[in-house]
C-alpha positions in Angstrom: 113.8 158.7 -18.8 117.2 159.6 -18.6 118.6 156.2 -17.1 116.5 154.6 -20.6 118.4 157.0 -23.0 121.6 155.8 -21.1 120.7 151.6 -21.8 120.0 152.4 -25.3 123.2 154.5 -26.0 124.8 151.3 -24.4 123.0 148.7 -26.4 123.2 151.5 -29.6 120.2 153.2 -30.7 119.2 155.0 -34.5 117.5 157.8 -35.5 114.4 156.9 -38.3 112.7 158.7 -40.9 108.8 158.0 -41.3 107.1 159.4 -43.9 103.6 158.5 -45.1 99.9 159.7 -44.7 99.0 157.9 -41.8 102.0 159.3 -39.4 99.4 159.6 -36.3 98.2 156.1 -36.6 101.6 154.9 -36.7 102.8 156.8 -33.6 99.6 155.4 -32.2 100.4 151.5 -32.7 103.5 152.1 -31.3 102.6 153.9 -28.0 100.2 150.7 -27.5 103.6 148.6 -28.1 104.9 150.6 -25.3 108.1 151.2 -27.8 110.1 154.3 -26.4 110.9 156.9 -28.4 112.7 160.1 -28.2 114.1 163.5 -30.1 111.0 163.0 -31.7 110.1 165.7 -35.0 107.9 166.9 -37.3 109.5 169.0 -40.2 105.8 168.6 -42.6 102.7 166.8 -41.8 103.9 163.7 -43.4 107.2 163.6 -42.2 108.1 162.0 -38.8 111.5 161.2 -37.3 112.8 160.0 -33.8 115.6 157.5 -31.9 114.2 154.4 -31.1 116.4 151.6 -29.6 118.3 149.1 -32.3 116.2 145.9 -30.9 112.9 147.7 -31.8 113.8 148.6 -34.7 112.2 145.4 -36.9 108.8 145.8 -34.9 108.6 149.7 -36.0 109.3 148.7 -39.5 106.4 146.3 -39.1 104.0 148.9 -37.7 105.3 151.8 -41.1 104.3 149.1 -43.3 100.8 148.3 -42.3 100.6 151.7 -42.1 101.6 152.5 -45.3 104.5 154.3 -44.4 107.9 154.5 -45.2 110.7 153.8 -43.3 114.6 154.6 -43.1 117.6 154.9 -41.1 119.2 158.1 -40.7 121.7 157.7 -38.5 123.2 155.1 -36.1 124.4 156.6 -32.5 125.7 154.5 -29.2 128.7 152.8 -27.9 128.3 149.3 -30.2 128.2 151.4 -33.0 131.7 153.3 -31.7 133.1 150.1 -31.0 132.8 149.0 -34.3 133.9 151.7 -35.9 136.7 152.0 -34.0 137.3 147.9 -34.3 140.6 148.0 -36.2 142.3 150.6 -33.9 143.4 148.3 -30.8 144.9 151.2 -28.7 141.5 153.4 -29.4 139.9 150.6 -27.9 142.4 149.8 -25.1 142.5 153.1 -24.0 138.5 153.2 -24.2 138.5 150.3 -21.9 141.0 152.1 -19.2 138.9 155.1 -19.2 135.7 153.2 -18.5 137.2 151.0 -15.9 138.3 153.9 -14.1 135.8 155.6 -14.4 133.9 152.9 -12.6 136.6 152.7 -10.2 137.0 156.2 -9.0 132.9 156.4 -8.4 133.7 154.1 -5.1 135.0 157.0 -3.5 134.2 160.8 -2.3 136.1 163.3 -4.4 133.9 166.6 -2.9 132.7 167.7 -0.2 130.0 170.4 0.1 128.6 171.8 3.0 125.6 174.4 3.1 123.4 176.1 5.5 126.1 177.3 7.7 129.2 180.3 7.2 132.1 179.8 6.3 134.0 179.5 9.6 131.5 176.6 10.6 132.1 174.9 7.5 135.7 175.0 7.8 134.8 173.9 11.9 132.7 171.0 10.5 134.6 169.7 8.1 137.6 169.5 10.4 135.7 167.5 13.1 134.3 164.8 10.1 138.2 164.9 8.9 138.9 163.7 12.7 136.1 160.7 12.1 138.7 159.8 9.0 135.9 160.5 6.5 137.7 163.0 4.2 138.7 163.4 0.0 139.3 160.2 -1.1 137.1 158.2 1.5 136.1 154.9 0.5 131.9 155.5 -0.2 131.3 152.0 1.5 133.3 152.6 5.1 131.1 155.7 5.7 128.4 155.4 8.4 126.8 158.5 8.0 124.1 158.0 10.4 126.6 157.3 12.8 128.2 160.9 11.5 125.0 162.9 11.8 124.9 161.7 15.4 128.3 162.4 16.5 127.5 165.9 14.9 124.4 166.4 16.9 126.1 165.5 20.5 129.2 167.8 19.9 127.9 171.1 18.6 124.7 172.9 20.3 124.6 175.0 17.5 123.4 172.8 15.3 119.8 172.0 15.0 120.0 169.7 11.9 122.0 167.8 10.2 121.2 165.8 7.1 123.9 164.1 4.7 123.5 161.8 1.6 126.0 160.7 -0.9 125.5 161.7 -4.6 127.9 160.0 -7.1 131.3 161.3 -5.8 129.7 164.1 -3.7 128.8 163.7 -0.2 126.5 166.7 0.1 126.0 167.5 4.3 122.6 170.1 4.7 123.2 172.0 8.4 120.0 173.9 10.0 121.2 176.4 12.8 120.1 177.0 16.1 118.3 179.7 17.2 120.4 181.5 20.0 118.0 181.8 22.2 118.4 184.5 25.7 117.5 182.5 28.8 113.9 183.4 29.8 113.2 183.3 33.5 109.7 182.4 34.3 107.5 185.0 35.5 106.9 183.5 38.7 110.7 182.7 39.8 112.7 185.6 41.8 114.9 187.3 39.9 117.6 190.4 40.6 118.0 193.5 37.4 121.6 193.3 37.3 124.1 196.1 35.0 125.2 194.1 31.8 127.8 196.7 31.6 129.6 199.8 33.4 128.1 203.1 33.4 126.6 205.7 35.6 122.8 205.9 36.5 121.2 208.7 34.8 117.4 207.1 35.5 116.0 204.1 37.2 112.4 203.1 37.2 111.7 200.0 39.2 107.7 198.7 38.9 108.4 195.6 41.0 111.3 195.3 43.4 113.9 196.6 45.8 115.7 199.9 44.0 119.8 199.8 45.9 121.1 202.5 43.2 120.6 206.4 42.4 120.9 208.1 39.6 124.3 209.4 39.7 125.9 206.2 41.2 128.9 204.5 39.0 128.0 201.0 38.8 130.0 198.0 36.9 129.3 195.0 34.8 127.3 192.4 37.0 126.3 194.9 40.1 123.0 194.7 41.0 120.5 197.3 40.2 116.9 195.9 41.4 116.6 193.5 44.1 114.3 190.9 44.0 112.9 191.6 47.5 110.4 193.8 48.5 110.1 195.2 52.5 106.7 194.9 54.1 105.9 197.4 56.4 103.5 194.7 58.2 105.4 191.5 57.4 108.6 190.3 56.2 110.8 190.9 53.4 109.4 188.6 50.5 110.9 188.0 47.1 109.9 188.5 44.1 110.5 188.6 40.2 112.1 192.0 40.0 111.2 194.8 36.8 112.4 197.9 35.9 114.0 200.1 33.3 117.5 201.2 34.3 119.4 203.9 31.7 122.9 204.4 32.3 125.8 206.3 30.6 128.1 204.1 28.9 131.6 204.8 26.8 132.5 203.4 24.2 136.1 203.8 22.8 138.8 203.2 19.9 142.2 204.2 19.2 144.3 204.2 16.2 147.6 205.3 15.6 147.8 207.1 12.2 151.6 207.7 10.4 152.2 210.9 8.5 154.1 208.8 5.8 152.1 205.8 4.3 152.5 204.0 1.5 149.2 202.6 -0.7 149.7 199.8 -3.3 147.8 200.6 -6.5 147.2 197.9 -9.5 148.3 198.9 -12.6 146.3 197.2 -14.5 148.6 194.1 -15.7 147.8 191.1 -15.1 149.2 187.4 -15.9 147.7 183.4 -14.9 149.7 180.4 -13.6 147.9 177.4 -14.3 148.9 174.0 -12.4 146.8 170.5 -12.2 146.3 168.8 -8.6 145.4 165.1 -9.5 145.0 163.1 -5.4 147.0 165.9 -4.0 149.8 166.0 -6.7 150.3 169.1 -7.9 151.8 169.5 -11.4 152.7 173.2 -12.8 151.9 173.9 -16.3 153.7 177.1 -15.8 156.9 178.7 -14.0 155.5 179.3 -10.6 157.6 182.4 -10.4 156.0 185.5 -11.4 157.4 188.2 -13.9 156.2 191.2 -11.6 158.1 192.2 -8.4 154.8 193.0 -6.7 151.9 191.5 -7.0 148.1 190.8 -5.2 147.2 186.8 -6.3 143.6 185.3 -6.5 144.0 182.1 -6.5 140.4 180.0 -8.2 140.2 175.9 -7.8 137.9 174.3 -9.9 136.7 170.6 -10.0 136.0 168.4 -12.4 133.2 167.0 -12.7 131.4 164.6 -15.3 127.8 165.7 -14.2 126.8 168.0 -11.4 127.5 165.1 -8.3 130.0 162.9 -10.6 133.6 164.4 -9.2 136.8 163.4 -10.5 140.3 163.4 -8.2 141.3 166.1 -10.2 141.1 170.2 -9.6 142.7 173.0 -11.9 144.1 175.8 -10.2 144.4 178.9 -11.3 146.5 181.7 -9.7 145.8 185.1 -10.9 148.7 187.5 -10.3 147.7 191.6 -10.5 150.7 193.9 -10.4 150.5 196.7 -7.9 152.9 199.8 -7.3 153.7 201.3 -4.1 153.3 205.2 -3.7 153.8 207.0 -0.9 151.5 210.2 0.5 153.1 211.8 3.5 150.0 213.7 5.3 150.0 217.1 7.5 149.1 216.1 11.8 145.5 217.8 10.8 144.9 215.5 7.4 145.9 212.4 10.0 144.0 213.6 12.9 141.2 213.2 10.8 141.9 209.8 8.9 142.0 208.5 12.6 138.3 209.9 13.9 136.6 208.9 10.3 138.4 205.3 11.1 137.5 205.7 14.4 133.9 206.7 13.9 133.1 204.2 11.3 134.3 201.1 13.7 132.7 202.4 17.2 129.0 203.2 15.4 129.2 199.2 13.8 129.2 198.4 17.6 125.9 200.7 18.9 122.8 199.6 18.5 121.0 202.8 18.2 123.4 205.9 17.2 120.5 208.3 18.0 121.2 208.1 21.7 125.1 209.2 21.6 125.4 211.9 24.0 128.5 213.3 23.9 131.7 212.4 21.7 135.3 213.0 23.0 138.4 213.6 20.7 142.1 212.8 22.8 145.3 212.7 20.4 148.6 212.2 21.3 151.2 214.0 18.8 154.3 212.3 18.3 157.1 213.0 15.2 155.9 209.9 13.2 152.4 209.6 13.8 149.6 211.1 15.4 147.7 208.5 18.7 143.3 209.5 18.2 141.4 208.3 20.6 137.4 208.5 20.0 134.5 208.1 23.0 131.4 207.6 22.5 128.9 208.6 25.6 125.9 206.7 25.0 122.2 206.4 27.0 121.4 203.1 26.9 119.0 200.4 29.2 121.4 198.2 30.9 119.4 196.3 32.8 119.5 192.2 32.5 117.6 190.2 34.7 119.1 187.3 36.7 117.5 184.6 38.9 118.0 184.5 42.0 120.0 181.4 43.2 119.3 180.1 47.5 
């Protein structure tokens, strides 16, 4: 529908005025025509209007008269019409003519890029390997093989388990689908060991199938083995097996952080001021000094494209820097007011590492008191199943 509306505001198009007794018949007789019409109304039951295109025009005429209708022209719309209003002003028309033919110009190449499905980092990862292929802002739309870029995609990143890309306009638009990280599964019927996925000391080891080489009590470290996947036959020989067991340990977890007595915060007060500049193809022109009027500052800086519809980019962005003045102002704290800044610091980080805080045991304070600052030191003593089980290799 919408690619029509476009041909007719090429070719020009008007919008009519029927009025008469017999409006349904007539929009009947031209449905069977199969003449398109749109922005159609109905102010009263006898009044009708709607665009049709110029070159139907004489036909719907025809059909209001044998329906006893009347027929007028309200208003004229599209580029002919434009173009001949506009006939007597040569640069209007010149400058008309530039636009479209660059228009049509710049629509040969990519002027976006937008990748979705993945975070940031990976985008930023992605679109540096594609930059590497030479397919980048500005790319010519004709000298991309984007099979051949989905591929190359596919062999170099395991953590990728889709890729789909597909030009629209000035936009390539590349869809990623991630891969599950899966943990390696061993098979129920290969050998395996339990080994310690980190340090720690035994506090309980329960081992339903297997060879048990460590007490409760024993320090053990990261990659020590725990259950062996061998079992002693009073009758027979040692045989191995696939070993399981629960294995809880005692493991630490620590932080440290030097707090200073003296610190100084930045606070915005509230002012604020915006540096415009324009980037046309990677040339940058300032509106604006670039220099700000505050002596400190925070800046957010907002790029926007433009577009002509939601996949038609132009070469061009407007950037917008966004300066907030802040003032510094300094707080000098006691060593008990730092002491505990450090362990609520402290705290918050170590707890984002464990899994399940309900199984802290014990927490430990250390500081080290100096005439600038105050050195905390936080540790966690957490219970926790450290068993992993690894195959055994011959």
């Amino acid at each position: 529908m919408y690619i029509k509306i476009l041909i007719y505001y090429l070719f020009g198009y008007v919008n009519v005025i029927v009025e008469g007794f017999f409006i349904e018949k007539f929009m009947n007789m031209c449905i069977s025509k199969r003449i398109f019409f749109w922005n159609t109304k109905r102010s009263k039951s006898t009044v009708f209007s709607a665009n049709i295109g110029v070159g139907n025009y004489k036909e719907v005429a025809k059909i209001a008269k044998k329906c006893q209708c009347k027929i007028k022209i309200n208003k004229k719309h599209g580029l002919p019409f434009l173009l001949n209003r506009y006939r007597k002003r040569k640069i209007f028309a010149i400058t008309l003519g530039v636009i479209v033919i660059g228009i049509i110009a710049i629509s040969n190449f990519i002027w976006n890029i937008e990748i979705t499905g993945v975070d940031e980092t990976k985008q930023k990862e992605i679109m540096e390997f594609i930059q590497t292929e030479g397919v980048d802002i500005g790319k010519y739309k004709n000298n991309i093989d984007l099979q051949n870029l989905i591929n190359k995609i596919r062999i170099q990143r395991d953590d990728v388990a889709w890729v789909g890309m597909e030009i629209k306009g000035t936009n390539l638009v590349i869809q990623v689908v991630e891969a599950d990280e899966k943990p390696e599964i061993i098979d129920e019927n290969e050998y395996c060991n339990i080994v310690a996925d980190k340090d720690g000391i035994i506090t309980k080891i329960e081992a339903q199938n297997g060879t048990p080489i460590v007490s409760e009590g024993d320090t053990v470290k990261k990659g020590d083995i725990l259950v062996q996947g061998w079992l002693e036959g009073k009758y027979t020989e040692n045989r191995y097996v696939h070993a399981e067991g629960q294995v809880t340990a005692k493991v630490w977890y620590s932080e440290k952080e030097k707090v200073y007595y003296t610190q100084n915060y930045a606070n915005q007060t509230g002012n604020k001021e915006k540096k415009y500049s324009i980037n046309i193809n990677n040339f940058k022109i300032n509106l604006f000094k670039t220099l700000s009027n505050f002596e400190n500052y925070d800046t957010i800086r907002t790029i926007k494209k433009l577009k002509i519809t939601s996949n038609f980019y132009l070469p061009i962005e407007i950037i917008v820097n966004e300066n907030f003045e802040k003032q510094n102002n300094q707080v000098v704290y006691d060593k008990n007011e730092a002491k505990e800044i450090g362990i609520k610091d402290l705290k918050s980080k170590l707890e984002q590492q464990i899994q399940n805080t309900e199984n802290i045991s014990n927490i430990y304070i250390n500081t080290n008191e100096t005439e600038e600052y105050i050195e905390v030191e936080v540790i966690y003593e957490v219970l926790e199943s450290i068993g992993t089980k690894e195959k055994i290799e011959y």
